[in-house]
C-alpha positions in Angstrom: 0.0 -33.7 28.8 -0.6 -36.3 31.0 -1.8 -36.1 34.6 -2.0 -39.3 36.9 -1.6 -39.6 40.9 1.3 -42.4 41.6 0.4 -45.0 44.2 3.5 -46.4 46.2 3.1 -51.0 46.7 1.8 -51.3 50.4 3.8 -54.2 51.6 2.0 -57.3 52.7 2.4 -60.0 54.9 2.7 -63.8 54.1 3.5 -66.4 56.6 6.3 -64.1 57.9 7.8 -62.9 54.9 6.5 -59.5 53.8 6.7 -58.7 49.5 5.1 -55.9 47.7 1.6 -56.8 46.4 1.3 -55.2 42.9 -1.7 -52.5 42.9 -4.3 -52.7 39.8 -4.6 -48.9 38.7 -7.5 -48.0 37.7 -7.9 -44.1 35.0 -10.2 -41.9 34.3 -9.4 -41.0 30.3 -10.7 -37.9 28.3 -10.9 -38.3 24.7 -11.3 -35.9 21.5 -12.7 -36.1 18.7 -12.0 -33.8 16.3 -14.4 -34.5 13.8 -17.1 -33.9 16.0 -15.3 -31.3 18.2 -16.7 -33.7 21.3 -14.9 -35.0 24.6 -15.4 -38.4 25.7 -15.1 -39.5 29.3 -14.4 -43.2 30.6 -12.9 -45.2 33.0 -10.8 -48.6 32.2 -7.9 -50.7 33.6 -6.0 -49.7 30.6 -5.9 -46.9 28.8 -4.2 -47.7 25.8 -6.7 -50.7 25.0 -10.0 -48.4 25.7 -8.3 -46.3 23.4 -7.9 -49.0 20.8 -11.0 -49.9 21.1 -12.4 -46.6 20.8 -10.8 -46.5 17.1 -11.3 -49.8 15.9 -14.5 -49.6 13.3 -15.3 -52.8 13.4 -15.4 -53.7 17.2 -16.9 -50.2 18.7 -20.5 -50.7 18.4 -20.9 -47.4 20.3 -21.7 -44.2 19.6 -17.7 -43.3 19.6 -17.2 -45.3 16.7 -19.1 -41.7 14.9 -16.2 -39.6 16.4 -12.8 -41.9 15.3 -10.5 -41.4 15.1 -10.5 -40.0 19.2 -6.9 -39.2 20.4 -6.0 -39.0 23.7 -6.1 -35.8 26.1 -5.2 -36.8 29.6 -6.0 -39.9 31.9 -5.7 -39.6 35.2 -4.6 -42.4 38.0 -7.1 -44.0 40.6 -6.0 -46.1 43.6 -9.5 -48.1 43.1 -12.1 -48.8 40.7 -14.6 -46.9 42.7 -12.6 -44.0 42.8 -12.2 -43.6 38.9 -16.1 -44.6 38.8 -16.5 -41.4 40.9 -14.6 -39.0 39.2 -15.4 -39.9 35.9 -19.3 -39.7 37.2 -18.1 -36.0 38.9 -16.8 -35.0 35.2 -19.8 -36.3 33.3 -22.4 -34.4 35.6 -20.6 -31.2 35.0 -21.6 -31.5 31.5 -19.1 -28.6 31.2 -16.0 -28.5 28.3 -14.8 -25.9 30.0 -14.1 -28.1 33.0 -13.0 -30.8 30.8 -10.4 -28.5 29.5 -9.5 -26.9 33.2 -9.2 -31.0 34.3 -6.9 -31.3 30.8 -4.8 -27.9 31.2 -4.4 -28.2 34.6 -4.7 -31.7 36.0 -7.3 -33.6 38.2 -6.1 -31.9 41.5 -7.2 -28.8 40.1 -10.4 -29.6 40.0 -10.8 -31.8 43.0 -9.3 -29.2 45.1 -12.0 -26.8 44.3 -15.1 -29.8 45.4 
């Protein structure tokens, strides 16, 4: 299941023309781990790559490198960085799986609704 909020292109303005200036996303991501039944928490520019990285044994000098392979749960779309820095700082201060698994079941809005 994936959960992310869509952004429309804000048209821009250039010496009279206006074109559609391409938005970076930025995600929030939740990971699992089976093999040590733990949820990881980041934010990235791209998903798939954190992901990658996540898994790869011989780049992840991290403490996720214990928990690979990690799969995928849910990311979730940010307009900004600062946003996604935010609500991945929200999730982690929960210290809660069962909020982790509301935000997973039941999307971000779920949750942000309630704060």
């Amino acid at each position: 299941m994936v959960r992310a909020q869509e952004e429309e292109p804000k048209p821009c303005r250039n010496a009279g023309r206006f074109y559609f200036k391409a938005m970076e996303a930025f995600y929030v991501y939740i990971l699992y781990s089976k093999s040590l039944d733990k949820f990881y928490i980041g934010q990235t520019s791209s998903v798939e790559s954190r992901l990658q990285f996540h898994n790869d044994v011989k780049r992840n000098k991290i403490w996720t490198k214990r928990g690979i392979p990690w799969e995928i749960k849910t990311f979730i779309k940010f307009p900004s960085r600062s946003e996604a820095i935010s609500a991945e700082t929200f999730i982690k201060k929960q210290r809660s799986r069962k909020t982790i698994q509301s935000i997973i079941d039941n999307g971000w809005r779920d949750i942000h609704d309630r704060i």
